[in-house]
N, C-alpha and C positions, 0 to 999 in steps of 0.2 A: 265219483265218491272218494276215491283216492284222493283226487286234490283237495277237498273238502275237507279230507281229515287232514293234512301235512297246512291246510289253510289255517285249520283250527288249533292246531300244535303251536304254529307260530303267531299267531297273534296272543294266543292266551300267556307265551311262554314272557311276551312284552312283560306282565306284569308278576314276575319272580322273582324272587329278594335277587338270585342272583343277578338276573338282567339289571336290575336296579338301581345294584352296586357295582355294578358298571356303568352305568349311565351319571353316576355322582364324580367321576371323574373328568366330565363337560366334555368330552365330544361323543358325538354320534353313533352309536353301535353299531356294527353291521348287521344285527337284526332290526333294528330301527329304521334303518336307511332300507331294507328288504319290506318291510309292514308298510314303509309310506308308498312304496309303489302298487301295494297290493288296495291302499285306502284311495289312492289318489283322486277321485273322483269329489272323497268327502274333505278333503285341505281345501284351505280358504285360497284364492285364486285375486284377492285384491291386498293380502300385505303377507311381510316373508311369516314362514312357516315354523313351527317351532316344536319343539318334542310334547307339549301338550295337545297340541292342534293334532298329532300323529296318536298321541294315546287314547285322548278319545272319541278318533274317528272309529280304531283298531275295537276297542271296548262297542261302538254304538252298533257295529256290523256283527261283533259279538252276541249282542242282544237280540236283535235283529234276525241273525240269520243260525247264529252257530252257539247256544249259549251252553256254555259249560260250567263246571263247578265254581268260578272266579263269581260268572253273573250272581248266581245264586247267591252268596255270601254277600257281592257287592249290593244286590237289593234288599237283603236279608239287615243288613247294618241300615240303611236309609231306611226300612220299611218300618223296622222292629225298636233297635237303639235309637236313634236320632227321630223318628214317628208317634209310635204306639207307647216309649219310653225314654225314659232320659238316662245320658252318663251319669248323670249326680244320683242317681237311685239305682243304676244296673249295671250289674257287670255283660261284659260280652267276648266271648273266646271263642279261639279259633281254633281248630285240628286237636281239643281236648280228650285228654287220655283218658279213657275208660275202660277196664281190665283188658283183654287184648286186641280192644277196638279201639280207634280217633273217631269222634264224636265230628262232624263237622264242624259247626259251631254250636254253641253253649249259651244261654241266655239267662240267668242269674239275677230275681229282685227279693221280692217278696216268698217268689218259689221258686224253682229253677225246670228250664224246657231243655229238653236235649233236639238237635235237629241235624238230622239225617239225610243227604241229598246224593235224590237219583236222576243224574240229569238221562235228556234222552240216549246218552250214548254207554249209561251203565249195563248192567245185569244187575239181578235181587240173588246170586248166586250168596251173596255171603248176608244179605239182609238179617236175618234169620237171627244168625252171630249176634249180629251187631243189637241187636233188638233184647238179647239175652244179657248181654253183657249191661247196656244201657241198662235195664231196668234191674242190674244187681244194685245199682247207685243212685238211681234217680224216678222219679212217681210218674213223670208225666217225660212227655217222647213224641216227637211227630216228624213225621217223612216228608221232606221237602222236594215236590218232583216235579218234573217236565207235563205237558199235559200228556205225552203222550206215552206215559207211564201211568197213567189214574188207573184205568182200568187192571191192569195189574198189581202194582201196588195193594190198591184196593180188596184185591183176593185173595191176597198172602201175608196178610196182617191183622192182629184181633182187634176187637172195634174199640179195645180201649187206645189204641194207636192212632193219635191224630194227623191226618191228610192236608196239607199245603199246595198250592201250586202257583208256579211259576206264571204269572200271565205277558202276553205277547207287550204290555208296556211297561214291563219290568216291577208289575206290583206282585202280593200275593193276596192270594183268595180261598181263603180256609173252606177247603173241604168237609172237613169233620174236626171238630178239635178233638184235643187230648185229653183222656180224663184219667184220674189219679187211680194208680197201679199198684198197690206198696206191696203185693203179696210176694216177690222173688226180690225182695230190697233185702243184702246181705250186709251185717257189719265189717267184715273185712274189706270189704267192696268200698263201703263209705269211707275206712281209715284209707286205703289207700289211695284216694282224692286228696290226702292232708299233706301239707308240709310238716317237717317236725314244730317247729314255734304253735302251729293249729292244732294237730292232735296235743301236745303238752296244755295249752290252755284249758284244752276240751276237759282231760284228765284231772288237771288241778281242781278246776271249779267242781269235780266229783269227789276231790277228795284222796287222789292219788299224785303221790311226791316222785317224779320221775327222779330227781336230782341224788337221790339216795342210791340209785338202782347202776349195777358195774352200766360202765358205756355199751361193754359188748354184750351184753344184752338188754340192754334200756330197750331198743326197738320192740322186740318179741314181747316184751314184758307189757311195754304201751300197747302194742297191738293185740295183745292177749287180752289186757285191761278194757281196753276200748268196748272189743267183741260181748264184753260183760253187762255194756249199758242199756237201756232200753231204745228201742230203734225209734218210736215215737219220739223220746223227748230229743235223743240225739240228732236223726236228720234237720232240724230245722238250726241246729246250732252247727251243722257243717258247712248248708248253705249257704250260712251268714259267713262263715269263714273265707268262701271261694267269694263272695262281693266283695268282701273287704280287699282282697288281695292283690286285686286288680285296682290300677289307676285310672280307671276309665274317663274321668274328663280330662285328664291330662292327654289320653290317648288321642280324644275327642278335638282337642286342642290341637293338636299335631293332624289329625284328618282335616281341621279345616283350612289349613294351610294347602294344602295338595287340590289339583282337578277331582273333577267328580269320577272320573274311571280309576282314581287312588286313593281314595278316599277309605278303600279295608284297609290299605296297605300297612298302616299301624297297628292294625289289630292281626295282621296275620305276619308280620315279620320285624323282626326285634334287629333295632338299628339304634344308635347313638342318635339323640335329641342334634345333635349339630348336624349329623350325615341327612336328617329330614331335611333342614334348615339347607343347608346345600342344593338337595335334590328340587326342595323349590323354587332356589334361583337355578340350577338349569335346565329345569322345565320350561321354562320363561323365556330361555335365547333364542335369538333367530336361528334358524339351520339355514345352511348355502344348500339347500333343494330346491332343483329346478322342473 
């Protein structure tokens, strides 16, 4: 069990902005070069071997044997964005702030899903929270888990709580969806999802001139204002704010350049457009592994 977890630390750790951003400097990590002896079974064995061939052999054993938060996301993007959805109509984020919870990822078109993931090796100790806070900001919410969480999950969540699961070939298969919550939707909760440029639009088209109000208290005064409006007409003009905000084909464009075990990696780690650009040509070289 112990090796299983110190297995699972490192190979997951392969795919961390920091390891990352080491690996953009073209030679070989020494966690890279530690992951390929632990894959070595699944490297190709008829031409040389290269840091793709090691990322997603490390990712497929992931799946496979050990999947942790990364899988979830990584399927979560291929199943939902690039599947059920497109860049050019949805946004998608990643470790989204929501009062003193990170949302896992965030799914932003027409409506917005908040999703929640408990792989097999969490606890629901803090579920609870996070379940509160999400629904101060958003209608619908679903728990994204291992199978071998359904049954719990299941028993500590209200039924307007949609159920996900994780399946053995990296798809998911909707337990229960998620159906619309609004009763604990607070307006402070929705302002503070905005950037300043979005609450001020939100405000202006109401009829309030931020530009008049001292600086040092323009916020209080916005967020005063805000709290004022009607929640019905407002949440659908915040949602529309978080889609716009995000570039998602652009992101989208930068994921298709990457393997498919890197494929979140734009949507969960903010790197300069060249250091991608890089990181794909040395994904690409031969390693002297023997």
């Amino acid at each position: 069990m112990a090796m299983a977890a110190r297995e699972r630390e490192l190979l997951a750790s392969l795919f961390a902005a920091d390891h990352l951003g080491q690996m953009i400097k073209g030679e070989p990590t020494p966690l890279l070069l530690t992951a390929a002896k632990l894959v070595s079974r699944s490297l190709p064995t008829n031409r040389p071997i290269t840091s793709t061939d090691i990322l997603d052999a490390a990712y497929q054993l992931l799946v496979a044997e050990l999947p942790v938060e990364y899988v979830f996301k990584a399927c979560a993007l291929e199943r939902l964005l690039f599947g059920r959805h497109s860049p050019r109509t949805t946004a998608f984020y990643t470790e989204f702030r929501i009062g003193d919870s990170r949302a896992d990822f965030l799914v932003v078109n027409g409506h917005a899903v908040v999703y929640e993931i408990k792989t097999r090796y969490d606890d629901l100790a803090r579920l609870d929270a996070q379940l509160t806070d999400y629904y101060r900001a958003f209608s619908h919410v679903t728990v994204f888990v291992d199978p071998l969480q359904i049954k719990a999950v299941t028993n500590s969540v209200p039924e307007h709580v949609g159920i996900s699961v994780l399946s053995r070939r990296s798809s998911i298969s909707v337990v229960r969806k998620p159906t619309s919550f609004r009763e604990s939707l607070r307006p402070e909760a929705l302002f503070r999802l905005l950037r300043e440029p979005e609450y001020t639009a939100i405000l202006h088209g109401r009829g309030f001139q931020l530009g008049s109000v001292d600086p040092a208290y323009r916020y209080v005064y916005a967020r005063d204002a805000f709290c004022t409006l009607p929640l019905g007409a407002v949440y659908p003009e915040v949602l529309a704010a978080l889609k716009r905000r995000q570039d998602t084909a652009r992101l989208a464009d930068i994921s298709a350049t990457l393997p498919t075990s890197l494929r979140i990696a734009p949507f969960a780690h903010r790197m300069p457009r060249e250091d991608w650009r890089t990181l794909s040509k040395v994904l690409n070289c031969q390693l002297a592994i023997t």
